[in-house]
Backbone bond lengths (Angstrom), bond angles and torsions (degrees), N, CA, C in turn:
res aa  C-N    CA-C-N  psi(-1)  N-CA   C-N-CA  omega(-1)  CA-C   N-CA-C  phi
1 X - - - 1.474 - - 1.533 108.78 -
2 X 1.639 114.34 113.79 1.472 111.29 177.62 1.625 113.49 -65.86
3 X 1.585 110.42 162.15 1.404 113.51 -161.92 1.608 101.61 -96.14
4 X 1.273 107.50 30.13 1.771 119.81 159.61 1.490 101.32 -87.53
5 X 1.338 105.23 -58.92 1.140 118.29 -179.76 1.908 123.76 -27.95
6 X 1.530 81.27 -73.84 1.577 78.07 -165.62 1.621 108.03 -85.30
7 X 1.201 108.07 -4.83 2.111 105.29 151.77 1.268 116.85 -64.64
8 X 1.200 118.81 -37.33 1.776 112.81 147.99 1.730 123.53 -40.45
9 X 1.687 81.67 -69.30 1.522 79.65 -173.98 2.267 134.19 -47.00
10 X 1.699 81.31 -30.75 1.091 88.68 -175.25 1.732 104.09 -87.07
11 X 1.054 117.59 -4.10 1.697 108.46 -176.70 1.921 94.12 -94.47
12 X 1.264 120.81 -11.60 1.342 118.90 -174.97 1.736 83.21 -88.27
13 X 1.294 150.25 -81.22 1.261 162.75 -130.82 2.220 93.49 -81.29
14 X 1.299 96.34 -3.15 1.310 88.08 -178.34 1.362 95.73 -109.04
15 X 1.251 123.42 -45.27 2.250 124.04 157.33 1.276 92.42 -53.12
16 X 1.021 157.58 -41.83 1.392 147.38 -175.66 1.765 96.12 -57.97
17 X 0.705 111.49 -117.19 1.667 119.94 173.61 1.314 108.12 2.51
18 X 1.344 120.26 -58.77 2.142 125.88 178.17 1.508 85.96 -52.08
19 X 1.092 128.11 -59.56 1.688 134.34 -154.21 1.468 104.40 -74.28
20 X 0.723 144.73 -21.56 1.736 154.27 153.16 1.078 132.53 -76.77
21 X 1.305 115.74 -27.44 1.629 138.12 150.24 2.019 116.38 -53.94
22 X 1.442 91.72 -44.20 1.498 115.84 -171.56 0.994 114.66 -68.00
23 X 1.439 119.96 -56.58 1.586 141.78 163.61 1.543 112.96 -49.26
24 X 1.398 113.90 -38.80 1.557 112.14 179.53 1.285 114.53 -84.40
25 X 1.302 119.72 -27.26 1.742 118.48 162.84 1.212 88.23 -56.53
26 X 0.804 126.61 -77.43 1.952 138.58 -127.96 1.825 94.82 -61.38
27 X 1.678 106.86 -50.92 1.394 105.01 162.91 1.716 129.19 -42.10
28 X 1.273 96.79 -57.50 1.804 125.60 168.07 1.959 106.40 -8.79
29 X 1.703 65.77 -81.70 1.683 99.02 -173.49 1.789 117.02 -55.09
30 X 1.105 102.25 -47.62 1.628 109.59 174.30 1.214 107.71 -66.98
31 X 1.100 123.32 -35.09 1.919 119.21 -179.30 1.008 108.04 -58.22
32 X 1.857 122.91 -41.84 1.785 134.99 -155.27 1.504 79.24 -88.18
33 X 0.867 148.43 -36.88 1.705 134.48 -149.60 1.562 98.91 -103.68
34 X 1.511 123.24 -22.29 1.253 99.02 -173.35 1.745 117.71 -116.72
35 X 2.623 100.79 16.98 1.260 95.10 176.24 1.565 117.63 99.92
36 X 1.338 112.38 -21.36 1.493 111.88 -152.38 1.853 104.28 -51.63
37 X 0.823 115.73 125.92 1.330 122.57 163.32 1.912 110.75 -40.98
38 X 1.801 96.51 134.13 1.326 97.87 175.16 1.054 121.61 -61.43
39 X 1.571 129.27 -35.11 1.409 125.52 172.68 1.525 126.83 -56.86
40 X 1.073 120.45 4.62 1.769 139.54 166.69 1.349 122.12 -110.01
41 X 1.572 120.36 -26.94 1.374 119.40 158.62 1.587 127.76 -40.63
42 X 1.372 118.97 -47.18 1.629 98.32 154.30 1.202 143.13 -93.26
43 X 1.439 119.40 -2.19 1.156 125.02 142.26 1.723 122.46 -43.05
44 X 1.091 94.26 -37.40 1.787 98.99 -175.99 1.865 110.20 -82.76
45 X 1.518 98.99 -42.76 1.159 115.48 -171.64 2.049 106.68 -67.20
46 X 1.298 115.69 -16.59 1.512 135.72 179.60 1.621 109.40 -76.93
47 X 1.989 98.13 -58.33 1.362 84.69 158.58 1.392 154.48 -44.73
48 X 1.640 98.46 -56.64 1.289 127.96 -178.35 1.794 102.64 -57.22
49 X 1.130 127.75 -26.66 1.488 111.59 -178.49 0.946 109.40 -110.97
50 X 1.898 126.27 9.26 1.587 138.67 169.50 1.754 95.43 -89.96
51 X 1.100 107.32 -60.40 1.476 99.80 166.17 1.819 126.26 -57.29
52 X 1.067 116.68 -41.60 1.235 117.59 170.03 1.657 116.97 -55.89
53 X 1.459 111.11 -35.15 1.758 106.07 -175.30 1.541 97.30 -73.88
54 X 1.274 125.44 -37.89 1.468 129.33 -151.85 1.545 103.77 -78.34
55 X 1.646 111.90 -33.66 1.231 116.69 170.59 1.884 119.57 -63.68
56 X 1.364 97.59 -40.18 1.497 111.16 -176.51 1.595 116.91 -75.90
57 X 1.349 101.65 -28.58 1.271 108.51 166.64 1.869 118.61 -77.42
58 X 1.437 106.22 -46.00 1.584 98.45 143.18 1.649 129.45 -10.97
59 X 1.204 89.01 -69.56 1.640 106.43 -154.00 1.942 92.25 -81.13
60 X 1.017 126.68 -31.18 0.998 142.40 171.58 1.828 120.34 -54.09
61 X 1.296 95.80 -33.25 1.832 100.37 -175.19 1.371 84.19 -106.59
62 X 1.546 144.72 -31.56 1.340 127.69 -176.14 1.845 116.57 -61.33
63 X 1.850 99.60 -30.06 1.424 90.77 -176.99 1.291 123.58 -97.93
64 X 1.631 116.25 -34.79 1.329 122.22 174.43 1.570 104.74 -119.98
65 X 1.606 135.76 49.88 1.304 143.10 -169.56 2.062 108.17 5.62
66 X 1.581 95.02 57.73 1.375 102.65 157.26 1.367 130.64 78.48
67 X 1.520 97.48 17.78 1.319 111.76 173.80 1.346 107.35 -84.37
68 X 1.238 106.46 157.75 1.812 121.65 -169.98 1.350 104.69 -142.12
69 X 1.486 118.22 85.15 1.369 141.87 135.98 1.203 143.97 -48.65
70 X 1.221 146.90 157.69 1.611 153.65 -171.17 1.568 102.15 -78.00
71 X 1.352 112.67 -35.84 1.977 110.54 173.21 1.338 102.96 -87.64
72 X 1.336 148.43 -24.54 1.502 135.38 144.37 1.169 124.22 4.94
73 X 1.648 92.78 -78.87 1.617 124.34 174.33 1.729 114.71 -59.20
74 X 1.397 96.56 -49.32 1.563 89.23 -178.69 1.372 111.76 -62.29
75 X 1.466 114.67 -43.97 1.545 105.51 173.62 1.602 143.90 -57.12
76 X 1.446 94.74 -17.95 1.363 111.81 163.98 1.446 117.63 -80.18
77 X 1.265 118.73 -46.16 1.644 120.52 174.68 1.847 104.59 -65.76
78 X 1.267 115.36 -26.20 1.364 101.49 -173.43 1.882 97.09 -83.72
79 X 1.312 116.83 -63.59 1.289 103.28 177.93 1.441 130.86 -36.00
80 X 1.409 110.00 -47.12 1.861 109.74 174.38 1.831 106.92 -75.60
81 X 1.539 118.10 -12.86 1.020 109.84 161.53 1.959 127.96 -50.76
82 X 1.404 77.93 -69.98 1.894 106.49 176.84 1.466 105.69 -64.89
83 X 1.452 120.54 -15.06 1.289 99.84 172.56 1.797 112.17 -86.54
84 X 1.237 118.63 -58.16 1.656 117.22 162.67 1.558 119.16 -60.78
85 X 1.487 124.23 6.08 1.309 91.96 145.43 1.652 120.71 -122.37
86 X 1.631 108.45 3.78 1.192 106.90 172.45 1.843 113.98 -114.84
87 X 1.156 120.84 5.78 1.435 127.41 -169.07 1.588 132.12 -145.69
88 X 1.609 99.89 -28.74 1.540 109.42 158.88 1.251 129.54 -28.33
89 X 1.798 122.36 -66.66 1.236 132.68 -169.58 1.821 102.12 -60.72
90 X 1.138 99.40 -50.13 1.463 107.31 -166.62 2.072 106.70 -51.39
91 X 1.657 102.10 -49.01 1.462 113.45 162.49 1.161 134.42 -33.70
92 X 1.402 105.68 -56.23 1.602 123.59 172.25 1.550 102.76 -68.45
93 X 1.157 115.18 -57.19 1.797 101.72 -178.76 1.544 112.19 -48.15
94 X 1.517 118.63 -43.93 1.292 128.30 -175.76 1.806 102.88 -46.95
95 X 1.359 115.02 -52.73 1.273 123.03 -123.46 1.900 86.95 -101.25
96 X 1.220 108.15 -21.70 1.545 124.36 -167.93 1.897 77.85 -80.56
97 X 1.261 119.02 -61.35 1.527 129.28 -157.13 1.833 111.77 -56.13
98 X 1.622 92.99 -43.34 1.758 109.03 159.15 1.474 106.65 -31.24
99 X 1.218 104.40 -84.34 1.848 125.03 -152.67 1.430 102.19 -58.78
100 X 1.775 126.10 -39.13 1.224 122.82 155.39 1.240 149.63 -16.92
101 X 1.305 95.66 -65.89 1.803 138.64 178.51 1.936 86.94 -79.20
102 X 1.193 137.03 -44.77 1.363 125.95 -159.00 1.495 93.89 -96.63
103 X 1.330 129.92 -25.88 1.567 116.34 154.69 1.266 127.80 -64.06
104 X 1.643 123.37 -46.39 1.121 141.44 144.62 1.676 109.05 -10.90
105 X 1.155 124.73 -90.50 1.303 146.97 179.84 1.544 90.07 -29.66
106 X 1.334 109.87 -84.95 1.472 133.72 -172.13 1.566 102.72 -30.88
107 X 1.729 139.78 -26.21 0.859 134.73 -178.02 1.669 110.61 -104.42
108 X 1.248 93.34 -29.35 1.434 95.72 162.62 1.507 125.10 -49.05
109 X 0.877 122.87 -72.16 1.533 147.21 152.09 1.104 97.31 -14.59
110 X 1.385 133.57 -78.31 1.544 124.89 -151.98 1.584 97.48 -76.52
111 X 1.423 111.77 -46.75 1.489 89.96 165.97 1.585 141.45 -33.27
112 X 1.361 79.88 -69.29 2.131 82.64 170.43 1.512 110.08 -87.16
113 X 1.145 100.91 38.71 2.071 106.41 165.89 1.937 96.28 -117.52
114 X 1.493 98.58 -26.99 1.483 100.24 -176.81 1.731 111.71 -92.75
115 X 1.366 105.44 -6.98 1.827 117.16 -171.19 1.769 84.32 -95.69
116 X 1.134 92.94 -55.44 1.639 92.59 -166.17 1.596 130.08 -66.16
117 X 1.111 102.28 -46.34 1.623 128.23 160.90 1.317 149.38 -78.74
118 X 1.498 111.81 -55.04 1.113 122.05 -177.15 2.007 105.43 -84.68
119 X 1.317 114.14 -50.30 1.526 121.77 -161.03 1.754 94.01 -72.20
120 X 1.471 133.49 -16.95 1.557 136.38 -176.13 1.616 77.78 -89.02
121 X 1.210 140.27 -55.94 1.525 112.57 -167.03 1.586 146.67 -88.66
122 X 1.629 85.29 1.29 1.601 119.86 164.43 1.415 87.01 -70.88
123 X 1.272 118.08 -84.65 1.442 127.49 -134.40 2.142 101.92 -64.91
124 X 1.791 112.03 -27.43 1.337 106.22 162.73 1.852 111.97 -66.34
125 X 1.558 110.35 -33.32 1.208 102.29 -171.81 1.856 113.59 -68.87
126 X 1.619 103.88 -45.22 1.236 100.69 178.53 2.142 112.89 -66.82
127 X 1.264 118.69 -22.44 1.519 127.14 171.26 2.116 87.11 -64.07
128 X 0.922 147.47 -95.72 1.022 157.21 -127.17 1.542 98.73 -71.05
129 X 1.552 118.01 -38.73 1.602 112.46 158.72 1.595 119.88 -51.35
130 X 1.022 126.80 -30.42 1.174 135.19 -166.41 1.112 120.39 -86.70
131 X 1.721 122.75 -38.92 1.044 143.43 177.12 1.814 116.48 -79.88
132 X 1.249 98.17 -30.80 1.774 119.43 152.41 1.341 112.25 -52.46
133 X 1.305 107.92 -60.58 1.697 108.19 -177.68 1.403 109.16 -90.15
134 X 1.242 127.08 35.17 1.269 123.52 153.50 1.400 128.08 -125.50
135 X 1.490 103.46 -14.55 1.195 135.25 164.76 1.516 117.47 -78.07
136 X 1.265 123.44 -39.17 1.526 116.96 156.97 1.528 107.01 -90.19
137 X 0.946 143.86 20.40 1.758 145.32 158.03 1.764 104.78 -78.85
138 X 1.994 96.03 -49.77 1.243 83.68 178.31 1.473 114.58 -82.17
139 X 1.300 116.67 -32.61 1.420 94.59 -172.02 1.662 116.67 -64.53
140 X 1.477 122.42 -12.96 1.940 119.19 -178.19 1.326 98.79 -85.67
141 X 1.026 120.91 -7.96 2.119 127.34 172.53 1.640 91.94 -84.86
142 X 1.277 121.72 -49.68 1.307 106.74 -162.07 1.933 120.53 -82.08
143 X 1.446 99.85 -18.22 1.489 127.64 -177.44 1.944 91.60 -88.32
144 X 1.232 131.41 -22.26 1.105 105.71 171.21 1.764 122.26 -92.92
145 X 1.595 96.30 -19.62 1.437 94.44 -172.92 1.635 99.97 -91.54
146 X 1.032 132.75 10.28 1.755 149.17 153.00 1.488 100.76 -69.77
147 X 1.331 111.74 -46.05 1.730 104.95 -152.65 1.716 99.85 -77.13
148 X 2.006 96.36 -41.62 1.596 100.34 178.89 1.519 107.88 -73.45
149 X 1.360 137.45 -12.49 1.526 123.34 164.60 1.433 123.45 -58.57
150 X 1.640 100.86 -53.95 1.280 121.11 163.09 1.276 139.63 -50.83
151 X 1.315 106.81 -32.24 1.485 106.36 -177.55 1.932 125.04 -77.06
152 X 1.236 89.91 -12.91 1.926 113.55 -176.14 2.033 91.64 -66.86
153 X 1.338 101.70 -50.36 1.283 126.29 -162.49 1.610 114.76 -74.17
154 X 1.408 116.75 -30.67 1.152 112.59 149.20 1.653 132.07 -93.00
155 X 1.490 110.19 -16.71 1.462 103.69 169.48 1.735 103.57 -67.32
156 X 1.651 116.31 -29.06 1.856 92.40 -179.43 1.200 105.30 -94.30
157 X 1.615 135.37 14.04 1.389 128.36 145.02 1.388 106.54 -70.53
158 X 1.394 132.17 -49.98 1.495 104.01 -171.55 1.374 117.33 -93.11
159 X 1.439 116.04 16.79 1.522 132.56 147.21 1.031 118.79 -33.79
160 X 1.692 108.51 -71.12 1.144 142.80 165.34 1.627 150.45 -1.81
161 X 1.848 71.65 -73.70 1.769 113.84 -154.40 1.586 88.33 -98.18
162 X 1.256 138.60 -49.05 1.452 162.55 151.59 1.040 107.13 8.14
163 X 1.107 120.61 -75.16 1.960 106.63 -177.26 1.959 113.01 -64.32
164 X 1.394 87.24 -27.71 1.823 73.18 -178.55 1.775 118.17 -93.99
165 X 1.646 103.87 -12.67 1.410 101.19 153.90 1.123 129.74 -63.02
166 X 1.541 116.60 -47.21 1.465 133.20 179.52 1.808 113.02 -43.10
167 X 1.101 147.46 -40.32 1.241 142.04 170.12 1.658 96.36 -66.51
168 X 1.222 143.88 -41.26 1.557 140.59 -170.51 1.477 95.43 -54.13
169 X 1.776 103.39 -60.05 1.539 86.67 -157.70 1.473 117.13 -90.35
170 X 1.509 106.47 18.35 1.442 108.78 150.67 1.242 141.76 -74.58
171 X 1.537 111.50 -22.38 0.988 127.66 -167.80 1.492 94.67 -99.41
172 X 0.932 123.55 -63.32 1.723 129.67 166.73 1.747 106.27 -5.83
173 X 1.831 89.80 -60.09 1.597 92.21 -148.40 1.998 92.92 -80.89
174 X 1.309 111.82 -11.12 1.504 104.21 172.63 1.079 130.32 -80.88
175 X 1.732 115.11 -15.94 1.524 137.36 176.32 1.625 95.44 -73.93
176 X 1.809 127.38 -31.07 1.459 105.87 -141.16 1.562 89.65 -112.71
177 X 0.884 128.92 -23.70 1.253 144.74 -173.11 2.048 110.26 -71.48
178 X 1.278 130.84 -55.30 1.771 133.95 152.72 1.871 94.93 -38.45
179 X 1.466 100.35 -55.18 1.660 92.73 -154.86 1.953 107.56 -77.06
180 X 1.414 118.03 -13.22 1.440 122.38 180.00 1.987 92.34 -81.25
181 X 1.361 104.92 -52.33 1.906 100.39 -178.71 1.240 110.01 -52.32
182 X 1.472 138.08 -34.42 1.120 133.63 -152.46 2.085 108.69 -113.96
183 X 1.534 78.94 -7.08 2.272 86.80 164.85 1.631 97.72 -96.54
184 X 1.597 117.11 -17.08 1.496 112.54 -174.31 1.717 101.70 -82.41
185 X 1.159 110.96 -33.55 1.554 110.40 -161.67 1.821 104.89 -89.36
186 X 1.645 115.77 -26.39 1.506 112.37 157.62 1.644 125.08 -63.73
187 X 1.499 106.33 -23.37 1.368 117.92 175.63 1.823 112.34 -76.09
188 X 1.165 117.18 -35.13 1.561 122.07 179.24 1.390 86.47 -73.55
189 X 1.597 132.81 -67.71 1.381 148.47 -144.99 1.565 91.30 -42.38
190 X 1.310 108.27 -76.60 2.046 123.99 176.21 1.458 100.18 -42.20
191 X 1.264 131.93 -36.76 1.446 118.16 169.13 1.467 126.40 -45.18
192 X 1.507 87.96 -57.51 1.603 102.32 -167.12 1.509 113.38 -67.86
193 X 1.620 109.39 -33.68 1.162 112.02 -165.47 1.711 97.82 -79.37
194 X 1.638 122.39 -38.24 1.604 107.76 -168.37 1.821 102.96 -71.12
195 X 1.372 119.56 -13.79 1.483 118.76 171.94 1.346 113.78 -58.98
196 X 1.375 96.10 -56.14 1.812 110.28 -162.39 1.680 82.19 -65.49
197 X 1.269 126.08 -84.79 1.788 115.47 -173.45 1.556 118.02 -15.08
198 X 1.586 114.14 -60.56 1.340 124.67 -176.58 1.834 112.49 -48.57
199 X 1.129 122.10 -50.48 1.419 147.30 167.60 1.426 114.65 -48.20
200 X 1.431 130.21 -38.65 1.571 145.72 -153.89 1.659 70.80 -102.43
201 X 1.153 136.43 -57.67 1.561 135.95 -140.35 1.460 99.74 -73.71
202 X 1.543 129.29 -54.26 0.865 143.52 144.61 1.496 148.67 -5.54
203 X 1.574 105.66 -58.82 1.337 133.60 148.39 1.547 122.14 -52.12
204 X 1.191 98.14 -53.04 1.627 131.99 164.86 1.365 104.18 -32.26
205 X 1.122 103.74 -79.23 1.365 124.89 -169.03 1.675 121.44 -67.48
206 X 1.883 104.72 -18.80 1.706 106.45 170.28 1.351 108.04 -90.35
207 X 1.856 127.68 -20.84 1.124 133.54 -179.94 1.516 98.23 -79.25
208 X 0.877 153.50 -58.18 1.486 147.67 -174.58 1.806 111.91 -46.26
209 X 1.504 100.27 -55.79 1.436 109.96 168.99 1.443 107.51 -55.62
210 X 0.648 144.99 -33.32 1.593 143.96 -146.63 1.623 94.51 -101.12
């Protein structure tokens, strides 16, 4: 392996290390801001360095096809070195300043989703209640002064109509009245008779036993 080579390799395995450093703030910070329960911190923390070897090993067969050398290593300890002591703090401020600005936003938004959207469809819904209840106000004002026009107009229709109805519903009520006594007196009649049967059956039935 020429010594171009693995001065490559090791300036890639030394961005490797800054870049793994970066990712673990950036992880860090999002965990504290979003709560994560301690019982998931190494679960996460398992990933993150299962993904991190697989990535490094990536980058690793792209520059020297996967050889694993003693400057490998150094390049990785020097990069995550120089990154936490010359770039960390600055990361975390960055990364704290991100989520800010993306809450920020995030409230923005719902604000003018609630200026824009929601308070225009209150204020049609509460307009359209109103206009409902004024619209049936008028129409039970207008259905009563109909009913009091009307009503003059049918008491001198059945003024009227009155003497020549009056023989109908005499006759009516003399037709319905024989035929209501005589559905009342078949209804007792079926009484008496399913008793008296029930009773005969009965008798029947202690004289046989007996």
């Amino acid at each position: 392996m020429s010594l171009s080579v693995q001065w490559m390799t090791m300036a890639a395995m030394l961005l490797s290390g800054i870049g793994m450093g970066v990712v673990f703030d950036g992880y860090r910070v999002v965990s504290d801001e979003l709560k994560i329960s301690r019982w998931w911190i190494p679960v996460f923390d398992l990933l993150y360095w299962i993904a991190a070897t697989i990535i490094v090993f990536q980058v690793l067969s792209a520059s020297n096809e996967g050889e694993v050398r003693t400057y490998v290593f150094i390049g990785l300890l020097l990069g995550i070195g120089a990154y936490y002591w010359l770039f960390s703090k600055i990361v975390v401020r960055l990364v704290h300043g991100i989520i800010r600005l993306i809450r920020a936003l995030i409230d923005l938004t719902i604000k003018l989703f609630v200026i824009i959207v929601i308070r225009p469809l209150l204020l049609l819904y509460k307009l359209a209640k109103v206009l409902l209840a004024f619209l049936l106000a008028v129409t039970m004002f207008l259905l009563k002064i109909m009913v009091q026009l009307v009503r003059p107009i049918g008491l001198l229709l059945w003024w009227m109509i009155r003497p020549a109805v009056r023989p109908l519903i005499k006759w009516i009520d003399g037709w319905a009245r024989p035929l209501a006594v005589r559905l009342r007196l078949k209804g007792r009649t079926a009484i008496v008779a399913n008793w008296a049967i029930t009773a005969w059956r009965r008798v029947f039935k202690r004289g046989h036993n007996g």
